[in-house]
N, C-alpha and C positions, 0 to 999 in steps of 0.2 A: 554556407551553413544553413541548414533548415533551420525554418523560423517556431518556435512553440506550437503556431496554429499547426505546421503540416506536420512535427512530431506527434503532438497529438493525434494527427487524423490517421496517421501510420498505427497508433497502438487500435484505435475505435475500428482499423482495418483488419485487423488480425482475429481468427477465428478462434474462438474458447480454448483450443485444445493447443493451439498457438501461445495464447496470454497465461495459460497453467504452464506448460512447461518453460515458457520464459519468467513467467516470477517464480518458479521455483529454480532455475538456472541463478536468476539476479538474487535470490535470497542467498545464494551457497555463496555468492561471491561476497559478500557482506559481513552476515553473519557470524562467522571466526572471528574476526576481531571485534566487534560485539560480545561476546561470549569469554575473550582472551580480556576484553575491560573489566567485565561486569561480574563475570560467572554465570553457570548455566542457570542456574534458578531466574536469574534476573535478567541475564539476554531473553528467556523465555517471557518473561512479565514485559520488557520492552520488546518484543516483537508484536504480543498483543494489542498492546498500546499501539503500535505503527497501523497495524492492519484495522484496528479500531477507527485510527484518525483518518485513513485509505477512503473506509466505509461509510465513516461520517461525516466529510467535508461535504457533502452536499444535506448531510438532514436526513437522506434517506437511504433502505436498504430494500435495494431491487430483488426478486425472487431469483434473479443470475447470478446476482454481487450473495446471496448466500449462500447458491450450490457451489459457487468460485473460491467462496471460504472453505465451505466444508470438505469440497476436492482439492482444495490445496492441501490443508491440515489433516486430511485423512480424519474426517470425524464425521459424525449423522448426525448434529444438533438440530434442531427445531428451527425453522424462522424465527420463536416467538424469541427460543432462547437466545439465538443469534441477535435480535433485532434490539433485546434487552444491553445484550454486551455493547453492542456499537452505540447505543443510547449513553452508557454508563462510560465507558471509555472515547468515544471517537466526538471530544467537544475540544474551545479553545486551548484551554490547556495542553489536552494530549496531540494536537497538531503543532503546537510552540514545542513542547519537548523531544517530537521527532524533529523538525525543523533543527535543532540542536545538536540531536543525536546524528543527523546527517550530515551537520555542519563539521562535524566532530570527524569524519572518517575520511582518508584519503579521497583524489579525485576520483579514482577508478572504484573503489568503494561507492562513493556519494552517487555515482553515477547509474550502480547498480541498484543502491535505494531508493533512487527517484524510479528507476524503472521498473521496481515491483509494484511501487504504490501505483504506478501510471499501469499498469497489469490489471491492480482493482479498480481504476477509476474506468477504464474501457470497457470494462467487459460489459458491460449492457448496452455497449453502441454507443454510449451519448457520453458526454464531457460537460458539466453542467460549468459556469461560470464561477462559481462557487471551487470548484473542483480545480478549476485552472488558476484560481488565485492560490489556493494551494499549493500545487506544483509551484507554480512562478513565486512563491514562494522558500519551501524548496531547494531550487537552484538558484535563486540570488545569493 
């Protein structure tokens, strides 16, 4: 079994057009039952939340980690606007409620939620420490 480090270095290997079409593959497998809990209004408010806390376990939002947002979501928001959302959504809190919501869905589910967040966490190349306590997070 790969160990965290070489999982991760597998997703920080994969090229942009690779990590969008795999978290939007990992989000479909997820998401249903997210949606079948919650309803659509509020599967849609917690995916925010997911991709918020994706983008802010490290503090920061890279100019890749927003065009990654906005090519996923199919949207043209701003940096500024973006950088405000992940400020607003992507702190303690909403990493403990993913953490939860993850915890919450089958293996094959949870598996596909780590691996969209690990989608956002690579796409700028780099895995910050912060980022991996996260994940390892997570999957415990």
């Amino acid at each position: 079994m790969a160990s965290l480090n070489q999982l991760l270095q597998r997703y920080v290997n994969m090229s942009y057009d690779e990590l969008l079409d795999l978290a939007k593959y990992s989000l479909s497998q997820f998401i249903g039952t997210v949606i079948n809990g919650t309803g659509t209004e509020t599967a849609s408010k917690l995916l925010a939340v997911i991709t918020a806390a994706c983008l802010g376990a490290d503090g920061k939002l890279s100019a890749l980690e927003n065009k990654f947002f906005n090519d996923l979501l199919d949207t043209d928001d701003s940096y500024a606007e973006n950088l405000e959302f992940v400020r607003n959504l992507g702190n303690d809190e909403a990493r403990e409620l993913v953490d939860g919501l993850v915890d919450s869905l089958s293996d094959d589910e949870k598996a596909a939620a780590v691996s969209f967040c690990l989608c956002f966490l690579a796409v700028d190349e780099t895995i910050t420490r912060d980022e991996v306590a996260f994940v390892d997070r997570l999957i415990g």
